[in-house]
MIFITOR-474023 format. One record per residue (C-alpha): residue number from 1; residue in one letter; y, z, x. Coordinates in nm, 2 decimals. Layout:
! residues N
+-----+------+--------+--------+--------+
: seq : type :      Y :      Z :      X :
+-----+------+--------+--------+--------+
: NUM :    a :      Y :      Z :      X :
...
+-----+------+--------+--------+--------+
END
This chain:
! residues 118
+-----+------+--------+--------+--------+
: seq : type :      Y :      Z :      X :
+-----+------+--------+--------+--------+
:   1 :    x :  -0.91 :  -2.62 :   4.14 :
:   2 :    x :  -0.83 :  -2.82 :   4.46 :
:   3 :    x :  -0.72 :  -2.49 :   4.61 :
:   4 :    x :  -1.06 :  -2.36 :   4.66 :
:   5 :    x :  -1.17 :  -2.69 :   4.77 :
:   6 :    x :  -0.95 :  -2.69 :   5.06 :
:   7 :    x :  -1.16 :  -2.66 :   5.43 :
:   8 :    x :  -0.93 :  -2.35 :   5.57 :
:   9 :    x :  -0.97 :  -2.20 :   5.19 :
:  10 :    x :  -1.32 :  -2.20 :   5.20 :
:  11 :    x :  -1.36 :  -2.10 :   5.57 :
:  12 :    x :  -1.13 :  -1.78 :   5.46 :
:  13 :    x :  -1.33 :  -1.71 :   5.17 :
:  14 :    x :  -1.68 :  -1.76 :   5.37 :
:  15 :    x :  -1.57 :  -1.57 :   5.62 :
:  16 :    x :  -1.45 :  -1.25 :   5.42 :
:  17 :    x :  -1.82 :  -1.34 :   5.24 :
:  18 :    x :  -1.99 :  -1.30 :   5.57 :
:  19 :    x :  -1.80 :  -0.98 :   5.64 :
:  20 :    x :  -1.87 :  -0.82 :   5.34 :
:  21 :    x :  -2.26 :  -0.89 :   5.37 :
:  22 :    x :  -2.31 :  -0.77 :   5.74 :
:  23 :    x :  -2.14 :  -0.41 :   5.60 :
:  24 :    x :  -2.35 :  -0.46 :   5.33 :
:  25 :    x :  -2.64 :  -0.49 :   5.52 :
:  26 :    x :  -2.53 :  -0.23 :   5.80 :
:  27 :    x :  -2.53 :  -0.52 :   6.09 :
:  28 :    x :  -2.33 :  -0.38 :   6.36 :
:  29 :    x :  -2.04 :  -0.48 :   6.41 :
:  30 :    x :  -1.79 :  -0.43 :   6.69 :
:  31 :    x :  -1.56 :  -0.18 :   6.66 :
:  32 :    x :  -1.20 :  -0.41 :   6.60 :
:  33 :    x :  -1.42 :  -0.63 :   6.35 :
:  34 :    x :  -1.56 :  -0.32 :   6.14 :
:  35 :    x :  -1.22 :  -0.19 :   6.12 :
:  36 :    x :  -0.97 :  -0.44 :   6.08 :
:  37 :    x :  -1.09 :  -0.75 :   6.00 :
:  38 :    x :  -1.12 :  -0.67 :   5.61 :
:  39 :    x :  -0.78 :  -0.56 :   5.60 :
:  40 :    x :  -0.69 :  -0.90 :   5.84 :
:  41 :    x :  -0.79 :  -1.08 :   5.51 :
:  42 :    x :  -0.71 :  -0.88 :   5.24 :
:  43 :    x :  -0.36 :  -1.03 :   5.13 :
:  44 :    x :  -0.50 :  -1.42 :   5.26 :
:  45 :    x :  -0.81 :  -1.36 :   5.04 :
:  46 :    x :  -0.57 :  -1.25 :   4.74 :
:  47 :    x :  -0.33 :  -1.43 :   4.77 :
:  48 :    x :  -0.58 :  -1.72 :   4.73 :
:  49 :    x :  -0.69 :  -1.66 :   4.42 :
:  50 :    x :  -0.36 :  -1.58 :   4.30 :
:  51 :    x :  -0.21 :  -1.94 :   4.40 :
:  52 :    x :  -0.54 :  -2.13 :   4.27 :
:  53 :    x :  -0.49 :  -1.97 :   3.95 :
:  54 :    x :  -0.09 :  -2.00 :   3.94 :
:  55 :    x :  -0.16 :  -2.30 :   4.02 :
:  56 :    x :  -0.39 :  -2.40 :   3.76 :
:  57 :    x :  -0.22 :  -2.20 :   3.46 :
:  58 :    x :   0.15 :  -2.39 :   3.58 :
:  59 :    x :  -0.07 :  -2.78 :   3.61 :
:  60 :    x :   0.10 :  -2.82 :   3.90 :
:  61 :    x :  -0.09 :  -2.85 :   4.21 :
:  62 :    x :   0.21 :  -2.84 :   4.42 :
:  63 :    x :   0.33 :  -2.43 :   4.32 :
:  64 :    x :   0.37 :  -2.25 :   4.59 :
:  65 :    x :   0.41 :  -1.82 :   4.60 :
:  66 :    x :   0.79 :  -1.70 :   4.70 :
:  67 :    x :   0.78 :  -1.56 :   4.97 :
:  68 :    x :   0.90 :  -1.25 :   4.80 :
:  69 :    x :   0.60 :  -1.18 :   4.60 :
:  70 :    x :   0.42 :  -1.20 :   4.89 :
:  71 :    x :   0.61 :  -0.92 :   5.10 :
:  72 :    x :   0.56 :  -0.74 :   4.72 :
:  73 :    x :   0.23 :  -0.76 :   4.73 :
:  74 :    x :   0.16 :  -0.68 :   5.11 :
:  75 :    x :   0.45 :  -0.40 :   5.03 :
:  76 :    x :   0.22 :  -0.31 :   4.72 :
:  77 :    x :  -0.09 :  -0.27 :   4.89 :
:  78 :    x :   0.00 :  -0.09 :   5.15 :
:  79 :    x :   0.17 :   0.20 :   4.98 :
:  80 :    x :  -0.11 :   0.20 :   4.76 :
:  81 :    x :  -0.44 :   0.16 :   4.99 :
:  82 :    x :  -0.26 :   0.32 :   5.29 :
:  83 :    x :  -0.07 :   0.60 :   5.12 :
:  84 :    x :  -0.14 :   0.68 :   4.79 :
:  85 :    x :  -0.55 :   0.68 :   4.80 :
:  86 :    x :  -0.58 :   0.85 :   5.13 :
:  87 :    x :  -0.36 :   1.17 :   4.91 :
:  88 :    x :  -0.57 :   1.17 :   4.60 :
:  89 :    x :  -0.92 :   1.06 :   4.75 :
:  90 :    x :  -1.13 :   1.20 :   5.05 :
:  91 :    x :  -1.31 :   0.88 :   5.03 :
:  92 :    x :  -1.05 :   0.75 :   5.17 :
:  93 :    x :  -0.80 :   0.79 :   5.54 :
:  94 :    x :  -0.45 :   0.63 :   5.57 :
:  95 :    x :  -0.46 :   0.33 :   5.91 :
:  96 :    x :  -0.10 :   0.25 :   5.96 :
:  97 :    x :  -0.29 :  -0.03 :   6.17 :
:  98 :    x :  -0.46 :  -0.19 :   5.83 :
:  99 :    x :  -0.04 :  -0.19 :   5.70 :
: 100 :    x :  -0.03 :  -0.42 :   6.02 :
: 101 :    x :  -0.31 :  -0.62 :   5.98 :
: 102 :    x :  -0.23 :  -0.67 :   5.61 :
: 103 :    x :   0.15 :  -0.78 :   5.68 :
: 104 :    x :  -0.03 :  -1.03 :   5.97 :
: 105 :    x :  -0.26 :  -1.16 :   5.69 :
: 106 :    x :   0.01 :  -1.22 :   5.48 :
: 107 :    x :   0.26 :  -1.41 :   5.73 :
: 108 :    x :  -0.07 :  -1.63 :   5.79 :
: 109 :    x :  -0.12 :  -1.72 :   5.43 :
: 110 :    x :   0.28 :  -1.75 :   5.38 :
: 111 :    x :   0.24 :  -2.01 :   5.72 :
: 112 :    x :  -0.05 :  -2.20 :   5.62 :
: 113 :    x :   0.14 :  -2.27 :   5.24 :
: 114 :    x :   0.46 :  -2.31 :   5.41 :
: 115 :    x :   0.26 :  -2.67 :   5.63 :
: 116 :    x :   0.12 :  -2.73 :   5.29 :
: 117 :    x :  -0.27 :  -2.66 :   5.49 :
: 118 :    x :  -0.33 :  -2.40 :   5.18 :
+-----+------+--------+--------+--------+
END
């Protein structure tokens, strides 16, 4: 899958890696980064592994997501991370901000296929 080998791919998917292992480990983090940065790449991190295997189960190393499945999605996640879990679960509290950063990580990913870079 040439879609994971791709140098701004990986550097997504290492990053969200290196995120997820200083929470895990309790490093601290600042404030902006602890938050928001998760929900920055959210929909770039998903949307990744959606096109790699799109890509793979169509042959066609060219496919690209429509930009309407990709407002869907954000659209999607959103309502149900933002508004939906926050009702029915203490764990956890609705961040209009994380709608922002996910519609930002989106517009990044829908940019980056767009130039062909993804």
């Amino acid at each position: 899958m040439k879609t994971f080998s791709n140098p701004i791919t990986i550097s997504i998917l290492v990053f969200g890696l290196l995120l997820y292992l200083a929470k895990l480990f309790q490093l601290n983090l600042p404030n902006w980064v602890h938050f928001y940065a998760a929900d920055l790449l959210c929909m770039p991190i998903v949307l990744i592994v959606i096109l790699a295997l799109l890509r793979y189960f169509y042959s066609n190393q060219h496919f690209i997501i429509p930009i309407s499945a990709i407002v869907s999605l954000t659209i999607y996640y959103a309502l149900f991370f933002e508004w939906l879990l926050p009702k029915i679960s203490q764990r956890y509290t609705a961040d209009w901000l994380d709608v922002l950063m996910y519609a930002i990580g989106a517009s990044a990913f829908y940019l980056l296929q767009k130039k062909k870079l993804i």
